[in-house]
N, C-alpha and C positions, 0 to 999 in steps of 0.2 A: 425371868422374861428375857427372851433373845431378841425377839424380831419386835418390829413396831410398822403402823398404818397411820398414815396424817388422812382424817377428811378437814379440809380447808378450802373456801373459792375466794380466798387472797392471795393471790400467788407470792404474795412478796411475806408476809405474815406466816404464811403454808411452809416458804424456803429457809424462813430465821427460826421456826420449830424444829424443823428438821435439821440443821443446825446445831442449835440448842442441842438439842438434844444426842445429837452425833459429839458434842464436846466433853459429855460428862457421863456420857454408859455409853457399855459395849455392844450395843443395839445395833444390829444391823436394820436402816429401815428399809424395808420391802419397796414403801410404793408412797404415792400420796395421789389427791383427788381434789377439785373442788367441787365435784359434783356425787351426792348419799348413791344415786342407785348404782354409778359408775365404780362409785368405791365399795359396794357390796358384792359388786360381780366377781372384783379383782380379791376383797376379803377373802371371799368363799373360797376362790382360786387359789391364794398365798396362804390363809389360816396366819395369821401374825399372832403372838402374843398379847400385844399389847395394840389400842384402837386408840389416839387420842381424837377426838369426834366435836369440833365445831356445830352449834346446835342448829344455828341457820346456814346451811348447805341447798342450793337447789337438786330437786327432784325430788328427792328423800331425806326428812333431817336427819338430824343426829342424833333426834331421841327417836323417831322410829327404826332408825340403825341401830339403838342402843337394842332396842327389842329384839331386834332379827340375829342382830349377831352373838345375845345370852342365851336364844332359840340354837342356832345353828352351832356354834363354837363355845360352850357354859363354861370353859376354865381358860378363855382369854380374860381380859381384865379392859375395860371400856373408863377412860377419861373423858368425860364432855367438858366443853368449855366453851364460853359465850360472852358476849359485851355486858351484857346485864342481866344476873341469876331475876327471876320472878318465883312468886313460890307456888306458881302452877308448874312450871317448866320443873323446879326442884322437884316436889309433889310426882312428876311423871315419871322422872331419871329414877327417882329413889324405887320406885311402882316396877321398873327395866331392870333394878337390883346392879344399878350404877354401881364404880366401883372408887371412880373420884369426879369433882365435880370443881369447878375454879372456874373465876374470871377473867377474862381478859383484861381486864386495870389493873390486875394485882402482880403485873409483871412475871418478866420469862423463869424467875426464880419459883412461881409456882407451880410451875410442871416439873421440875426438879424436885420439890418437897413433895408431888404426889406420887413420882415415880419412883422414888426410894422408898415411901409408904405402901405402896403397891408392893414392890421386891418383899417387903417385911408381912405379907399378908395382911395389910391393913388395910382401912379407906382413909380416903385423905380428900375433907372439902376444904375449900378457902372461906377466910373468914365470914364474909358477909354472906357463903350459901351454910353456913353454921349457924349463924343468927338466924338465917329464914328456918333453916330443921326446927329450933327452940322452938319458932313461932307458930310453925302448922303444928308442932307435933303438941305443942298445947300445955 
């Protein structure tokens, strides 16, 4: 993974990922957005590698982004992340063929341990969207 796309509408949250994340890979990022359909246009446009995807974005979330952007680009890699996983919202992402999934309470260290899971072809959820998998998957 080279490139990376923030969808975020915190701009100050949006800035300290991108950050983040500019601190510890050699990630060029392309772009960022707080708004899903603004950041689909520009996706399609850039094709970034890697998507990390806040799930409530206006216009378009970040799980119906997850859909369009495994439609249109299948060998990028789509992180969502949200205040609080539920196990519909998990339930959907995993349905999108999500590739990592984390919370926002579980601090900026969790985008770092998805993204290096990513690099390795893995998936990488945080913990408490790991107990909701156990839980739907029965």
């Amino acid at each position: 993974m080279k490139t990376a796309y923030i969808i975020e509408d915190e701009p100050l949250l949006r800035e300290l990922v991108q950050t983040f994340i500019s601190s510890f890979t050699q990630m060029e990022i392309l772009g960022s957005s707080g708004d899903g359909a603004e950041a689909m246009r520009e996706i399609s446009r850039l094709r970034p590698d890697l998507i990390l995807a806040d799930i409530r974005v206006p216009a378009l979330s970040g799980l119906e982004a997850l859909f369009l952007i495994k439609r249109e680009l299948p060998n990028a890699k789509v992180i969502l992340f949200t205040g609080s996983a539920t196990p519909e919202n998990v339930r959907i992402a995993c349905d999108g063929h999500v590739d990592g999934f984390i919370e926002k309470g579980e601090g900026l260290e969790e985008f770092q341990y998805a993204i290096e899971a990513l690099s390795r072809d893995e998936h990488y959820y945080s913990e408490n969207v790991r107990h909701i998998l156990a839980q739907i998957s029965g």
